[in-house]
N, C-alpha and C positions, 0 to 999 in steps of 0.2 A: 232295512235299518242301517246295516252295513254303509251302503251307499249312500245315504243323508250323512252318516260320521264324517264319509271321504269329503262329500262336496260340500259342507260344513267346515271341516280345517281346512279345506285348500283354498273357500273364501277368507279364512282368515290370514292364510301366508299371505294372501293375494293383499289383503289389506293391509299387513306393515311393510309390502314392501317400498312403500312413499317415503317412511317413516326411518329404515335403516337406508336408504338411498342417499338421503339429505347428507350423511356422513361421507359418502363415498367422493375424494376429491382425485380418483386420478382414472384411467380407463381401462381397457381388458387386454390394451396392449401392454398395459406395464407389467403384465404378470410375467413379461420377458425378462424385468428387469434382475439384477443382478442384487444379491443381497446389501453388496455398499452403496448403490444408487438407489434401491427403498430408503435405505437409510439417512443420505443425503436428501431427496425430495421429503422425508418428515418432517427433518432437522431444518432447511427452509419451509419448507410449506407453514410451521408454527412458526418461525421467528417473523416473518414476513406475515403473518395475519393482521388481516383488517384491525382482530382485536387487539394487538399491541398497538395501533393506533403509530407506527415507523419508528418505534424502540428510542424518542431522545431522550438523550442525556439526564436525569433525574427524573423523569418522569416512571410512572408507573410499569408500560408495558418495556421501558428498559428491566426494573425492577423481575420484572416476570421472565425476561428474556434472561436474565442471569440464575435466576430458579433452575431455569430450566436446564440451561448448561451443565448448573453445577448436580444435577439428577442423573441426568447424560452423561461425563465424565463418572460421578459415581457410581452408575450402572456399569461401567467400563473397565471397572477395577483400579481405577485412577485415586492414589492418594490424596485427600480432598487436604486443602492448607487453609481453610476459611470455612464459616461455618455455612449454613445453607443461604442465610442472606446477603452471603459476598463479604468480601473487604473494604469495609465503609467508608467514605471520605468526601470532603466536602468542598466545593469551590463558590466564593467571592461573588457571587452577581454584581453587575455594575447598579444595577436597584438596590443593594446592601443587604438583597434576600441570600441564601445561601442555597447552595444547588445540591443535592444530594446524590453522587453517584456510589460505585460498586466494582470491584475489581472480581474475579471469581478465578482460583486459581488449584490447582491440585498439580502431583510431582509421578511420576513413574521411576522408582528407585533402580539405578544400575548394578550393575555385577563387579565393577571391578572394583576393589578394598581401596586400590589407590587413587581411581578416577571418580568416584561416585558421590564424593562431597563436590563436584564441580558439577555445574550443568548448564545444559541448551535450554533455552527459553522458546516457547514456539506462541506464539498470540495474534489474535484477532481481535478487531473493536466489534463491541456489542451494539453500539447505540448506532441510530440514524438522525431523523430530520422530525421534526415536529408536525400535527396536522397545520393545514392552511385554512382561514374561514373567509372563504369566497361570498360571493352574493352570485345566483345566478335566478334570472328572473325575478327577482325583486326578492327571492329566499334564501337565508343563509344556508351555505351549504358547506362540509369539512372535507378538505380535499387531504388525503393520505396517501405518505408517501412510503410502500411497504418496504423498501430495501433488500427487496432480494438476494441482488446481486452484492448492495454496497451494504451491509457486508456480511449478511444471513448468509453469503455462498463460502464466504472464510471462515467461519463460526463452523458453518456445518464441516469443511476440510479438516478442520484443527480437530473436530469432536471424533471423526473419523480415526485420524491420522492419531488422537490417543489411543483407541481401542488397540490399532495394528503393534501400536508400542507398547501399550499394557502384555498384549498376549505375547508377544515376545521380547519380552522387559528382559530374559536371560541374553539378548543379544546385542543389549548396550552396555559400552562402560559407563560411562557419564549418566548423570541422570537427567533425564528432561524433565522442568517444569512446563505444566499449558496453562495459559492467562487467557480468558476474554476479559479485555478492557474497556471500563465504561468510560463515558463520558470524551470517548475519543477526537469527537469532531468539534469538545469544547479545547483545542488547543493540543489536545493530545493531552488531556489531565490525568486518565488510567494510567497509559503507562510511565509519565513522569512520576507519580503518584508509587508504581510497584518499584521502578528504578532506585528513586528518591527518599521515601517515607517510610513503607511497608516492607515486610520481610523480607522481600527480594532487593532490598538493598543489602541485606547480611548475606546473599549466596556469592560463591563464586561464579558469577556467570560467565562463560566465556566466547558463548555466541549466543546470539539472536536469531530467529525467525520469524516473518512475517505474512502472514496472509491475509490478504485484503482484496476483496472485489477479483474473485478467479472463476465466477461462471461462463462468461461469454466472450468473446474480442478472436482478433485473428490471429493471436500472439500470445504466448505463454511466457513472457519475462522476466526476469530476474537482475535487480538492479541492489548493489552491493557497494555504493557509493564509493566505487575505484578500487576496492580492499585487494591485493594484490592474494593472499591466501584466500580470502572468500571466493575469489574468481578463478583460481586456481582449482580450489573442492568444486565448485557448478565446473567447471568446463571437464570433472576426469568423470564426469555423470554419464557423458559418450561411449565409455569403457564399459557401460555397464548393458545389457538389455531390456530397456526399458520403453514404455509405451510414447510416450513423449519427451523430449528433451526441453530445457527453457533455455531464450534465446536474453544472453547478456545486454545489457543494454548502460551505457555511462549515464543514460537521462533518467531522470527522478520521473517513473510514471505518475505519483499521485503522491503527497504528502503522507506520512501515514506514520504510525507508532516506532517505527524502526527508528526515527529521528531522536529519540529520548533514549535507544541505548547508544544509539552513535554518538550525542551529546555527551554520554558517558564514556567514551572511549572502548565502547563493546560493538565488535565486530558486527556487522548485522547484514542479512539478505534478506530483501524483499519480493514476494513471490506474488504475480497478478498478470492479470489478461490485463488492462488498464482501461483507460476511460472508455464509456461505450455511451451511444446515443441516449438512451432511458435514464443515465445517469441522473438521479435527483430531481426525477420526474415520477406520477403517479403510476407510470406506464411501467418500472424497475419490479417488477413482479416474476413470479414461478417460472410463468410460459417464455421469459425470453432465453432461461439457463438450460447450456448443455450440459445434462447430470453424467451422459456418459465421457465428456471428455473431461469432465468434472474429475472420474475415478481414476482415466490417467494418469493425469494431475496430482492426484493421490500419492501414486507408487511412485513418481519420481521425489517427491518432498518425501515420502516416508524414504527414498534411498540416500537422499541428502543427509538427513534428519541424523539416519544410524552413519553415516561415513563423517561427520561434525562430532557425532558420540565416541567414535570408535578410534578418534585420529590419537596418536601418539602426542603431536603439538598440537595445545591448541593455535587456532588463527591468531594471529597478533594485529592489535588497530591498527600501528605503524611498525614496519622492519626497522631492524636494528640501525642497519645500512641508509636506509630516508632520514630516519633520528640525528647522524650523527650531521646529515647534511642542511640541518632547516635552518641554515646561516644562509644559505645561497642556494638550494632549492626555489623553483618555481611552482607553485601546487595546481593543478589543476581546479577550476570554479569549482566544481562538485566535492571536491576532497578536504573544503576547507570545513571546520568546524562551524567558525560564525563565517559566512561569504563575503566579501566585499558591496560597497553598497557607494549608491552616488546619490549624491543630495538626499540624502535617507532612502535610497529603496534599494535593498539589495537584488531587486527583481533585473537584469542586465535591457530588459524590453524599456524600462522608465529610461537609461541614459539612451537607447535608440532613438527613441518619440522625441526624450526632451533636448538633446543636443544634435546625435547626429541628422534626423529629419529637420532640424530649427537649422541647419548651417549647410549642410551638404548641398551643392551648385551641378545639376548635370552639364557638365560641358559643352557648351555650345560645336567646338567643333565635332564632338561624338555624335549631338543632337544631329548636326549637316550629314552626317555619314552613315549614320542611322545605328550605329554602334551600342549596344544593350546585354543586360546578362548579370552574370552574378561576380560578386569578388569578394572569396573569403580573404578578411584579415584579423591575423591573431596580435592583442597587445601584452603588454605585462602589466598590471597595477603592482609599484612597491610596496615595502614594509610604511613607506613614508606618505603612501596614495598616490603617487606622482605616475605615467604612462607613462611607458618605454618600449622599447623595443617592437614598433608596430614595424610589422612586416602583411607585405601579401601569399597567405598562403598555394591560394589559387585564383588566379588575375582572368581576364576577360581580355583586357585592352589598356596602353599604358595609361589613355586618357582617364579611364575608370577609375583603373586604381588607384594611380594619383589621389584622385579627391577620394576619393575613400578612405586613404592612408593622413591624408590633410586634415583631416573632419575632423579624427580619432584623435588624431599627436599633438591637437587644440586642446585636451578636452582638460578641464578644471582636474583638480585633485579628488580622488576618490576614499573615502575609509577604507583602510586597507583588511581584506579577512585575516583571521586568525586562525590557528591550531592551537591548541593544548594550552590556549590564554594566550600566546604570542604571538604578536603580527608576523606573517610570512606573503613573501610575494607570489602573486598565483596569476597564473594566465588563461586569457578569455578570447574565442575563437565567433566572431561575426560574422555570418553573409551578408552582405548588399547587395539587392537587386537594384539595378535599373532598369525600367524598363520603357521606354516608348509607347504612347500612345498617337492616334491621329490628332486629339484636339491637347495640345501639350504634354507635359510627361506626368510619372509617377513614379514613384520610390516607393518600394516598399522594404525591410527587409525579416530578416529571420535569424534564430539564436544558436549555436551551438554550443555550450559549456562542457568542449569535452579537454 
């Protein structure tokens, strides 16, 4: 009788195990894994589901993706500043419908009496990309783009990076607010919207943080659009012993929410691996992130995070000293507020294609000699849009430079960028390739705005 019991329930374990299986999404290696990389693989493995259907912009599975945060951060001990359906608001369709997104935000309060009414902002965008309705075989079919990486892997960081800050909230003065912002890739509306509209226009903010798209790439980044304190706090991160360091960078890897408090004259670093192949493809899933260098990642943004909390000054947008010079300063492209722009594009590739390839002459006597290579030249655009001061920074050959220097000191008048609403003159650094082929030539070249 005994024996019929045993082999009776052990067909019956046998039989749900199909059943609790169907649940299991990860393998029997991860039982290695570390308690904040379960935590990360959760915190993506939901945002990234099929069934958010890639988190856009007013859609529903953004709507659930802010739930969920805002559960996460609450489990965290995270002071919630919105109730559980977000910070509501709305954007303009060009159909005259109106788009409903959601901001989700909560605050970790500091210690110190004097620094604790200020605080660090640290945010990620929630939303992604919309399904796609393919036809494949004569059937429609929805093609979803989960967002992994772009930017369920930032969302998961930030939810992280509260917890470490809640439990030791006694070791911040300042206090951090965490945002995911929705509607990000509508223009960047969240966070114009928390800057601009929403409570987080009444704080003191006096830095920014940004995570966006920090699961995979070869590079751990940090771009802080020139801010001479901001790049001063990343580079004393060396000082510290830490698992990874981020590697500065003058170039904007990826547009992203940082631009709406810079717009505002608030300091800001932005932290990412950057573009990577699966980008904004259905391929941006789970299996391409590394969760363990994910966690790295981590503990250097959580040592930034408290030494941004902990500093005496805060960062200043512009030094005193730059201030008192923007009569005759030159600004760097990246440093301006609005950038300068040619014939309406402030992208510097439109006056490459449309002027310097429409005019530039490879010289005949270079083409005899076979003479080829790159020459950077830097110009200035004024307050007034006029060029000047084209020089070659680093030349090839005099025949080269020449026309490279020629091309540019042609060039029409440009909108001049601004700072702080006033035009200021800012200089822009170009390579020109020439290069030689057998059946004629080709030009091409490439941009640096440092």
């Amino acid at each position: 009788m005994i024996r019929k019991f045993l082999i009776q329930a052990a067909a019956l374990v046998i039989g749900l195990l199909p059943a609790a299986a169907q649940y299991r999404t990860g393998s029997y290696s991860e039982l290695n894994d570390s308690e904040t990389v379960r935590s990360l693989k959760e915190h993506v493995g939901y945002l990234s589901s099929v069934a958010l259907e890639g988190r856009a912009a007013g859609s529903e599975g953004e709507a659930q993706a802010a739930e969920y945060l805002y559960g996460v951060l609450e489990g965290y001990g995270v002071e919630m500043l919105c109730g559980r359906e977000g910070d509501i608001f709305g954007i303009s369709a060009n159909d005259g419908d109106t788009l409903v997104s959601r901001n989700v935000m909560g605050v970790v309060q500091g210690y110190d009496p004097k620094l604790r009414d200020r605080f660090i902002v640290v945010g990620a965008r929630l939303d992604n990309l919309a399904p796609n309705m393919m036809t494949v075989d004569g059937e429609p079919f929805e093609q979803v783009f989960p967002g992994a990486n772009g930017n369920a892997s930032g969302v998961a960081l930030m939810a992280e990076l509260a917890r470490m800050v809640s439990t030791g909230s006694a070791l911040f003065r300042r206090s951090v607010i965490f945002v995911g912002f929705g509607a990000s890739r509508e223009t960047f509306a969240g966070s114009w919207y928390f800057v601009n509209r929403s409570p987080g226009g009444d704080y003191a903010i006096d830095a920014m943080v940004n995570l966006d798209m920090v699961g995979c790439g070869e590079k751990f980044l940090a771009y802080t659009s020139s801010n001479p304190d901001m790049n001063s706090m990343v580079g004393s991160l060396t000082s510290q012993l830490l698992p990874v360091y981020p590697e500065l960078t003058a170039q904007e890897p990826y547009p992203s929410d940082h631009r709406s408090f810079y717009a505002s004259g608030i300091p800001s670093v932005f932290f990412t691996t950057g573009i990577y192949p699966e980008h904004d493809t259905p391929r941006d899933t789970q299996s391409i992130l590394d969760f363990e260098e994910m966690e790295r990642e981590l503990e250097c943004v959580y040592s930034f995070t408290r030494t941004l909390a902990n500093a005496d000054n805060a960062p200043q947008f512009r030094s005193s000293d730059s201030a008192k010079k923007t009569d005759d300063r030159a600004y760097a492209y990246n440093d301006c507020d609005t950038r300068p722009s040619f014939m309406g594009h402030s992208d510097p590739r439109y006056f490459i294609e449309k002027w310097i390839y429409h005019y530039l002459r490879y010289p005949s006597e270079a083409v005899s000699q076979g003479i080829q290579g790159r020459v950077h030249v830097q110009f200035t655009i004024e307050k007034n849009g006029d060029v000047t001061d084209v020089k070659v920074t680093k030349g090839v050959d005099e025949l080269l430079d020449n026309e490279a220097v020629r091309v540019i000191s042609a060039s029409p008048r440009w909108k001049p960028g601004k700072v702080g609403g006033k035009a200021v003159r800012t200089y822009v650094t170009v390579p020109v390739d020439f290069i030689l082929e057998k059946r004629g030539t080709k030009r091409k070249t490439s941009i640096n705005n440092n």
